[in-house]
C-alpha positions in Angstrom: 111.2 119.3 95.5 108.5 117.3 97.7 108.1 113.7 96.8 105.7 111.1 98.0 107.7 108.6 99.1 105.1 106.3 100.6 101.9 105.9 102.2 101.3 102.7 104.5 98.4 101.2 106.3 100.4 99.6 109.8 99.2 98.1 113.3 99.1 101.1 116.1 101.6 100.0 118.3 102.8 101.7 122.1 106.0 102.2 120.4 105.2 103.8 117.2 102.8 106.0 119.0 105.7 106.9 121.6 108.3 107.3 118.6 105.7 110.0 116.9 105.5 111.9 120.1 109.1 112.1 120.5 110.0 112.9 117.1 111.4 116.2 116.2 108.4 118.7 114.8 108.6 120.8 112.2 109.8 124.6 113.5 106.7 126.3 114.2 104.7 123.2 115.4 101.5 124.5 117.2 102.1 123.6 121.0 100.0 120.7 122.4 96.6 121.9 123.6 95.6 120.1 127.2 92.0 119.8 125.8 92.9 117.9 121.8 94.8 115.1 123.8 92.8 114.6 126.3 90.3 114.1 123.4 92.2 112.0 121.8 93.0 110.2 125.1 89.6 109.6 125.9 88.4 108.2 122.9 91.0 105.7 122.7 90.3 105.0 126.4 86.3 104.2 125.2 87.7 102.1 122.6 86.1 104.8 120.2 88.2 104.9 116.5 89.4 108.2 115.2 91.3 109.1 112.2 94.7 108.1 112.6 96.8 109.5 109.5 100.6 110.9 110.5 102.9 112.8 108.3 106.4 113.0 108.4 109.1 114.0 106.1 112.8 113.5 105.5 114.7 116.4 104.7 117.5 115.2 102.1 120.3 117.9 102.7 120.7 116.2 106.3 118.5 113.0 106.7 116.6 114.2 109.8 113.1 113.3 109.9 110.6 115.7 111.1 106.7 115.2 112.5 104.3 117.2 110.4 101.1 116.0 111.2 99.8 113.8 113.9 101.4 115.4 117.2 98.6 115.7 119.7 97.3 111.9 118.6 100.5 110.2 119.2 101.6 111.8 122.1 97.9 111.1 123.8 98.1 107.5 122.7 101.4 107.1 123.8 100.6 108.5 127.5 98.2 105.9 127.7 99.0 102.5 129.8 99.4 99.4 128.1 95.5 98.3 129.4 94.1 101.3 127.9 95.8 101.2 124.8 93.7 100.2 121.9 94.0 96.9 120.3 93.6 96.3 116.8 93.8 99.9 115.6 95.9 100.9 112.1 97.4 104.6 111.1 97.8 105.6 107.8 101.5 106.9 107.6 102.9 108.7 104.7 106.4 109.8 104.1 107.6 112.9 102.6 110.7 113.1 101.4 111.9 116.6 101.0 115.4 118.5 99.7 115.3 120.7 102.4 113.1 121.8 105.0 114.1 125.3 105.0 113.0 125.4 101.1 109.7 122.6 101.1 108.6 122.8 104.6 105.6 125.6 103.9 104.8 124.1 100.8 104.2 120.6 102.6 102.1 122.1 105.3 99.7 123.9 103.1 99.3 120.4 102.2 97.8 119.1 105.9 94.8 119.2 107.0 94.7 122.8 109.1 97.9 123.6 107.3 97.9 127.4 106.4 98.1 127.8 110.3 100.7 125.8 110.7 102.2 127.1 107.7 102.3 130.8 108.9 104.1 129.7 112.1 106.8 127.7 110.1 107.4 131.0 108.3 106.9 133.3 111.4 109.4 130.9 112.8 111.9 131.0 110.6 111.9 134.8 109.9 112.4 135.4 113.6 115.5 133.2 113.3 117.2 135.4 110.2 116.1 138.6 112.2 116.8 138.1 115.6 113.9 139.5 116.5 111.6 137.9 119.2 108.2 138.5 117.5 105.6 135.6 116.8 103.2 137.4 114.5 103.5 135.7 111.0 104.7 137.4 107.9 102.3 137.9 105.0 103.2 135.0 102.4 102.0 135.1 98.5 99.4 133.1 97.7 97.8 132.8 101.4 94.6 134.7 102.1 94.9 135.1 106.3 91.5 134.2 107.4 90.2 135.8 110.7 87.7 134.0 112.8 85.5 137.5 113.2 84.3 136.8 109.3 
């Protein structure tokens, strides 16, 4: 079961931003790509605004908290000094709260904004795990059509 538990409009602060970056990710998290945060970093530097809308969720069966959107934003932002931080800048940030990752977590993702990626390396992720076996290549799931970028 995946509820909504809230979805708030707060100040960007250095310390929420560094608390996001820090913050476990869900397991199959893409990694951070050099090139998105120093995007990110850059834009904030030119004082230019850009979507700010994190996601986490709160896994009831054990009350850890888990990033599931907003990674490469918050950890640019929070490698940023305190001059070049943007002042006056809000995030949207909405709370999940979930009975357990291992059952909601794929469901959530499909959910985000470039999800079905992200989705496919939870499950990848996770079936590696059961298996042992030390193969990234994701496992077909119901329901998702794989998309190739040669179409």
């Amino acid at each position: 079961m995946i509820d909504l538990k809230s979805i708030d409009l707060v100040p960007l602060t250095k310390e929420l931003a560094v608390k996001f970056a820090t913050m476990p990710g869900v397991p199959g998290e893409r990694e951070l790509k050099r090139e998105r945060v120093a995007h990110f970093a850059a834009l904030a530097r030119e004082g230019t605004p850009f979507q700010l809308m994190w996601t986490t969720a709160i896994a009831k069966d054990t009350g850890e908290e888990y990033r599931f959107d907003g990674h490469h934003a918050s950890y640019a932002l929070s490698r940023l000094t305190e001059e070049e931080f943007p002042a006056n800048w809000k995030v949207a940030l909405r709370v999940f709260e979930i009975d357990s990752l291992a059952e909601d977590a794929v469901e959530l993702l499909l959910r985000q904004p470039g999800g079905r990626k992200v989705a496919e390396r939870h499950q990848a992720e996770g079936d590696r795990r059961r298996s042992g076996a030390r193969s990234s290549r994701p496992r077909e799931m119901p329901g998702v059509q794989r998309i190739s970028r040669d179409h």
